[in-house]
Structure formats: structure tokens, C-alpha cells
C-alpha positions as CSV (number, residue, x, y, z in Angstrom):
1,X,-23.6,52.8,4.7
2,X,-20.9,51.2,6.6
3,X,-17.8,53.0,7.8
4,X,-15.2,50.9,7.0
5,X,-12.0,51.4,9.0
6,X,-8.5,51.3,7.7
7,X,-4.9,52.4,7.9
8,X,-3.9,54.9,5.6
9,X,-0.9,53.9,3.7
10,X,-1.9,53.4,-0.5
11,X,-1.8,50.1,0.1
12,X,-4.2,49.6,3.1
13,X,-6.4,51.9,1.0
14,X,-6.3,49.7,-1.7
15,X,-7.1,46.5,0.0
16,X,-9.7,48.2,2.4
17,X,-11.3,49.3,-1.2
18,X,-10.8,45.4,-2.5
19,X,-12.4,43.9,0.6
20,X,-15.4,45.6,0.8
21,X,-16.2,46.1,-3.3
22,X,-18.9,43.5,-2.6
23,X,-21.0,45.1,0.1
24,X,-21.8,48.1,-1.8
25,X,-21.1,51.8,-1.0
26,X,-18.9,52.5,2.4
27,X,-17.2,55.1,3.6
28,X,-13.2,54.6,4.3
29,X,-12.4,55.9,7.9
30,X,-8.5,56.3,8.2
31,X,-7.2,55.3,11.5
32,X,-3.5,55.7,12.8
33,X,-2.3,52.7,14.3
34,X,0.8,52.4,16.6
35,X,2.8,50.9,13.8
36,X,2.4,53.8,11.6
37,X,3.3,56.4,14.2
38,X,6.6,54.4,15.5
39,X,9.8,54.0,13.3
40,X,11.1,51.3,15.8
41,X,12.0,47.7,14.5
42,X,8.6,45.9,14.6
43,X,10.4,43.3,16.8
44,X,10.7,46.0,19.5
45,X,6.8,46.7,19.1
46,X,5.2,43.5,20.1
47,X,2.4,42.6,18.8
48,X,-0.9,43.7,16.9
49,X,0.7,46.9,16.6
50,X,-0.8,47.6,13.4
51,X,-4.8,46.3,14.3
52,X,-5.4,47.7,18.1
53,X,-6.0,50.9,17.1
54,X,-8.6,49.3,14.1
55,X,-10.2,47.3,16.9
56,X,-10.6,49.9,19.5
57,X,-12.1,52.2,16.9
58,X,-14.6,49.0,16.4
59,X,-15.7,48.9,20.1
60,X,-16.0,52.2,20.8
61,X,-18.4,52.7,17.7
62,X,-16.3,54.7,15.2
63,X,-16.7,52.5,12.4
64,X,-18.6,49.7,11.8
65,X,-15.7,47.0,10.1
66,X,-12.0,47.3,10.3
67,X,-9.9,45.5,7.6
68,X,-6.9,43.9,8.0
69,X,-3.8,42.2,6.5
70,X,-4.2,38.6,8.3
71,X,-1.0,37.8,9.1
72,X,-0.5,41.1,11.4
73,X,-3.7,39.8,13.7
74,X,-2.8,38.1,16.8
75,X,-3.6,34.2,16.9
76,X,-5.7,34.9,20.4
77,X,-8.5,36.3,19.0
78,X,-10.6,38.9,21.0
79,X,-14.1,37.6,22.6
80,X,-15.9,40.9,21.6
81,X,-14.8,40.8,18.1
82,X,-15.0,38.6,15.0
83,X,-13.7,37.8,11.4
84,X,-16.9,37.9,9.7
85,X,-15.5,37.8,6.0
86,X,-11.9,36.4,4.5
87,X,-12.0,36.9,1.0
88,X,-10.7,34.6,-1.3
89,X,-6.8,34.8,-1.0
90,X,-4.2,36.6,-3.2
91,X,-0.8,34.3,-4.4
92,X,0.4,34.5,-0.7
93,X,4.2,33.8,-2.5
94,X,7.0,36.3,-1.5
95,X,9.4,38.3,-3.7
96,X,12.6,39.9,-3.9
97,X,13.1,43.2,-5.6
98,X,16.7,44.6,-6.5
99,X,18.0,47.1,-8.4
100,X,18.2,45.5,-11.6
101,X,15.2,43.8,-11.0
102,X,16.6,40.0,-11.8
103,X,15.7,38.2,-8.8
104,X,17.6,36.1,-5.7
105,X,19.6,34.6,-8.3
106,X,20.9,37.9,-9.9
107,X,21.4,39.5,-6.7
108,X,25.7,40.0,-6.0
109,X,27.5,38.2,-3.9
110,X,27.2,40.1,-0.1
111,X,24.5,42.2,-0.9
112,X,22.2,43.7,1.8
113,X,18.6,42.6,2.1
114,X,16.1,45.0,3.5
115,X,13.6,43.3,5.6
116,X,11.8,43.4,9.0
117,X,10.4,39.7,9.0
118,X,12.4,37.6,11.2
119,X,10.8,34.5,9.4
120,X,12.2,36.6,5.6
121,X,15.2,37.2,7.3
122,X,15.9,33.3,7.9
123,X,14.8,31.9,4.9
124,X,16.6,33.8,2.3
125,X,19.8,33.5,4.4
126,X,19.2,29.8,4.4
127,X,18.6,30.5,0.8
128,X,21.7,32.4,0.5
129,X,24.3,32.6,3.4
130,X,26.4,35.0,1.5
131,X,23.5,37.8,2.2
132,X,23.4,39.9,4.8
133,X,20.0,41.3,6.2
134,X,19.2,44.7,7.7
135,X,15.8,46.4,9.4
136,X,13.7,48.2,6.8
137,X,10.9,50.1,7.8
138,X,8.2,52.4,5.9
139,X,5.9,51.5,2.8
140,X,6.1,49.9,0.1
141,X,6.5,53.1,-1.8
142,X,9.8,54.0,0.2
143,X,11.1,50.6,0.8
144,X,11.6,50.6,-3.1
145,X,13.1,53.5,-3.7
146,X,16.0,52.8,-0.8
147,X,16.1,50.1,-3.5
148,X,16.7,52.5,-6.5
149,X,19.0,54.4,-4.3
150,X,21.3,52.1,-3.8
151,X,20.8,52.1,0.0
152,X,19.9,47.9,0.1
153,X,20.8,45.4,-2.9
154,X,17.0,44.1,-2.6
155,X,14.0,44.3,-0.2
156,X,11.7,41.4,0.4
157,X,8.3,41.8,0.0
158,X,4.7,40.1,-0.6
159,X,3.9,39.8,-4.1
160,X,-0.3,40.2,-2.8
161,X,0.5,43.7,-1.9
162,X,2.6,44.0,-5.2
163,X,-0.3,43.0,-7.4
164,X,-3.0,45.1,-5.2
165,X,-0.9,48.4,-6.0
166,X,-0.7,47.4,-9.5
167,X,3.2,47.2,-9.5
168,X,4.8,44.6,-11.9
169,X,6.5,41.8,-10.9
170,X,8.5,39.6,-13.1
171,X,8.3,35.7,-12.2
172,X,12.5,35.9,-11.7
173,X,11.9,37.9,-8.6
174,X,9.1,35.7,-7.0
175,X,10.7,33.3,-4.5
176,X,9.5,30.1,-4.4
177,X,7.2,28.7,-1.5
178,X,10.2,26.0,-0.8
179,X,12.8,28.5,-0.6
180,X,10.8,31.2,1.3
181,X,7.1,29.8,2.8
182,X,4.5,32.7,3.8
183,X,3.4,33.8,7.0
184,X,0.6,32.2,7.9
185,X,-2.3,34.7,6.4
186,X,0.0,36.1,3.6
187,X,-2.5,37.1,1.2
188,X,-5.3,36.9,2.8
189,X,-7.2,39.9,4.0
190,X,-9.5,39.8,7.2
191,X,-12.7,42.0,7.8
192,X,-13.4,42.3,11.5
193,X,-16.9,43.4,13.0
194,X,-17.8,43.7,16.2
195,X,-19.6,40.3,17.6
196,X,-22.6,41.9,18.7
197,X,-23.2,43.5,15.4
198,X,-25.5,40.6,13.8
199,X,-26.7,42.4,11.0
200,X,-23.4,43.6,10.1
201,X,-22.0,40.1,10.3
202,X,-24.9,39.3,7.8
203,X,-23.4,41.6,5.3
204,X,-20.1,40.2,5.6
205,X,-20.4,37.0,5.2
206,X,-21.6,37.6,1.3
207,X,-17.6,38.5,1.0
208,X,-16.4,35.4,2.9
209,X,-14.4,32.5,1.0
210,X,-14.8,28.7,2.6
211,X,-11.2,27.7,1.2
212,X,-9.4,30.9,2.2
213,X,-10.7,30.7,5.5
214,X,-10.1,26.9,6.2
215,X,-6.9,27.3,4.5
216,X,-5.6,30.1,6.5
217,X,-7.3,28.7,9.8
218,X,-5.0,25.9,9.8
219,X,-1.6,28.5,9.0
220,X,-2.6,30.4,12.3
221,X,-3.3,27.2,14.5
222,X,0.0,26.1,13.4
223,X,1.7,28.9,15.0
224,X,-0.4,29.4,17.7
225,X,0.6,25.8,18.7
226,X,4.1,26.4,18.3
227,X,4.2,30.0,20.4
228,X,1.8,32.1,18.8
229,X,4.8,34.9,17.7
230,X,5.5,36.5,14.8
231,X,8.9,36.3,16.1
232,X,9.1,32.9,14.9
233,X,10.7,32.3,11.5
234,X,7.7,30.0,10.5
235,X,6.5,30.1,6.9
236,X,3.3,27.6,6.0
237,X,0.9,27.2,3.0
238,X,-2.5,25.5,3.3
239,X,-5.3,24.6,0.5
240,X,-8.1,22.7,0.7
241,X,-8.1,19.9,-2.4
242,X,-10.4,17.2,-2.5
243,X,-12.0,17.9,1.0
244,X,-9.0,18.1,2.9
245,X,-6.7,20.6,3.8
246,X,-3.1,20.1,2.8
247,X,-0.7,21.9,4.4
248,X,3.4,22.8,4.2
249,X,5.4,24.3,6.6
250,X,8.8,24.8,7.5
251,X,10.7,25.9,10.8
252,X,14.1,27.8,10.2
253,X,16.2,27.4,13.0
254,X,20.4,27.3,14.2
255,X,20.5,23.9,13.0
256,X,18.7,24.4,9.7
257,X,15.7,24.4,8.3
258,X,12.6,21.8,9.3
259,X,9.6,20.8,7.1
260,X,6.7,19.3,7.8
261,X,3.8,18.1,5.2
262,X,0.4,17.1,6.7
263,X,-3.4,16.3,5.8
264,X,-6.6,17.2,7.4
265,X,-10.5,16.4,7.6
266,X,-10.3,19.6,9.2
267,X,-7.8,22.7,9.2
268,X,-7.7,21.9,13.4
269,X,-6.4,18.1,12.5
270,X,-3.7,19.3,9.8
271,X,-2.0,22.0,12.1
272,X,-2.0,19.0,15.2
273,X,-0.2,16.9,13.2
274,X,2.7,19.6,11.8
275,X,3.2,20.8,14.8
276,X,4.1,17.4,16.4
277,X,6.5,17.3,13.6
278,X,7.5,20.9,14.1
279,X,7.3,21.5,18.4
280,X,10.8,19.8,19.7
281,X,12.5,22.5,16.9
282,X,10.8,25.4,18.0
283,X,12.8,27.0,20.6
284,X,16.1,25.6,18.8
């Protein structure tokens, strides 16, 4: 049986459970990560603060797979590990949650945003420079109900973790991926084994999607290319169609926001070519 580890918020529970329904029985193996323990801005944290705990446990032999939200691992990836499986992709679109549940357009004129994405943060006030933006931290859970109680006029959030907690979302409160691209990995989840581990990788790969994983392949090239941060308010979407991978991105900075659309033989090919487009904006 593999011991699969995980953080232990409902919602890493959840997609742990989704990841691995493929390979069988396994046992869930909750680790705390840095993220979890520390109420500080995520900005102030650096990064991978929610996967080096995951990854230590995997070379130290705790567990045998760690699984993680894609977007919160590092673009360097570690020699001694690997991402055996992505599984196809959930809609990697975001969505904005108020009150009265009705969406950007409904939301009031001034009203505070909750989010902790510097890349949300820029889009929706490009979106909307009337709206102010403020740090939220905590689960999805409690992010909603400072919602309810009136504490922010709406919280941003990714409609993949939405669906995998079984939480409704009405279309009105999905932002479009024009108005507000996704991180590169949104929606994607990423099981991680140790390199070593042959027979494990074996397993894994059962659960692996070719589309997802070229797809999101060229999203974190992209931003490695342009920096490699989280920090920077990139949001991209790539698909593979017809053989090649197509890929969107935009670049919010002070003097607005900056697209880029490119194709690929190969996911490597399509993030060269938007971030030539992209590079002279990136430290704007």
C-alpha cells in the first residue's frame, strides 16, 4: 500500500483522495507544512512553503508520494525527486465570491477583495480599479465565511478547488480567463515520488495525462523564463489542439496589462516565444 502524503486542510484531503483513486488502496499521511503553521502574508514566506515539508517527508522515507497543488511547486525542480503523474486538469478558471453571490459585475462600487495572489490582486484591479484588495489568509472554509460576515465584499478563489469540495458556483461568479488568466498549474494537481523509487514511478504513471502535463509544462517554463516567482502577476493558459500547444498569457504591470498568444511543436517552443513577447515588461 502506498502512503500517500498530504496537507490536512478538507481540501488537500480531497484532492490527495482524487489523485490517487486510480492506484488502488493508500493510506493518507497528513503532514504540516510551513504554510499551514504561519499566518504571515504568503509574500513574506518565500517560496514552496506549502510542498517542503511534503518533499522532505519523501526523502526521508515517511511516505512514499506527496501530492500537490501545481502551481505552489517551485519551477526549479529538485534532482532527487520527480512528478511521476499530473492528472488530467480541472477548469483552471478563477472566481469571485461575494456576499450576494452575483459575481465581479454585482460586486459595489469600493468594495474590498480578499486575496493573497499578487497576480489576483492585479488582474481584478485592472478589471475593476474602483476595488480595493486586502491579504486573506486561511481555508477555503474560513475565507468564505469572512465573506458572509461581512468582513470583505468578495474573495477570489480557484473554481478547481470549488468543484473538488463540492461547493456550487454559479457561472456569474466565474471570471473569465481574459479578465483574470490562472497561475500557471491552476488546476492541475501534481504527484511527486522520489526518483529513485522506479516501481513507484511505474504506478504513477497509470494516473498521468499527456495534455495536462504538456499543457502545464509550457505555463511553468513561461514563468520560469520570466523570473521564476510567484510574485509575478503572470496569469497563462495552455492546451494542446491539433498537436500543438497553444498558449495565452498576460503580464499585469504599472503601465497595464500585456498579452502574448503563441504556438508550439513543443510546450519548450511556445513558452520561448511568449516570453520574448513578455521579458522587456517583466520588471516594469
Amino acid at each position: 500500500m502506498l502512503r500517500v502524503g498530504t496537507r490536512g486542510s478538507r481540501l488537500a484531503l480531497a484532492q490527495a483522495a482524487l489523485a490517487t483513486r486510480s492506484l488502488g488502496e493508500v493510506e493518507l499521511v497528513v503532514i504540516r507544512t510551513r504554510g499551514d503553521e504561519s499566518a504571515a502574508p504568503l509574500s513574506e514566506l518565500g517560496e514552496g512553503i506549502f510542498v517542503r515539508a511534503l518533499e522532505d517527508a519523501l526523502r526521508q522515507g515517511e511516505v512514499d508520494v506527496a501530492v500537490h497543488s501545481l502551481k505552489d511547486l517551485p519551477t526549479e525542480e529538485p534532482a532527487d525527486l520527480v512528478l511521476a503523474a499530473i492528472p488530467c486538469r480541472e477548469d483552471p478558471r478563477d472566481v469571485l465570491i461575494t456576499r450576494g453571490r452575483s459575481g465581479l459585475a454585482g460586486l459595489p462600487d469600493g468594495a474590498t477583495v480578499g486575496t493573497s495572489s499578487v497576480r489576483r490582486d492585479a488582474f481584478v484591479r485592472a478589471a475593476r480599479p474602483d476595488v480595493r484588495t486586502r491579504t486573506i489568509r486561511g481555508n477555503v472554509d474560513t475565507r468564505l465565511a469572512k465573506v458572509e460576515r461581512g468582513e470583505y465584499g468578495g474573495v477570489m478563489l480557484a473554481l478547481a478547488g470549488l468543484r473538488r469540495l463540492g461547493i456550487t458556483v454559479g457561472e456569474i461568479e466565474v471570471l473569465a480567463l481574459d479578465v483574470c488568466p490562472p497561475a500557471p498549474g491552476q488546476g492541475a494537481l501534481a504527484i511527486q515520488c522520489r526518483a529513485s523509487d522506479r516501481a513507484t514511478r511505474t504506478v504513477l504513471a497509470h494516473a498521468d495525462d499527456a495534455s495536462t502535463r504538456e499543457a502545464v509544462t509550457a505555463e511553468r517554463a513561461l514563468l520560469h523564463m520570466l523570473g521564476g516567482s510567484c510574485e509575478i502577476p503572470l496569469g497563462t493558459y495552455a492546451r494542446v489542439e491539433a498537436g500543438e500547444v497553444m498558449l495565452d498569457a498576460a503580464l499585469a504591470t504599472s503601465s497595464g496589462v500585456h498579452r502574448a498568444h503563441t504556438t508550439g511543436r513543443t510546450a519548450a517552443e511556445a513558452a520561448e516565444r511568449a516570453a520574448r513577447a513578455l521579458r522587456m515588461f517583466a520588471h516594469a
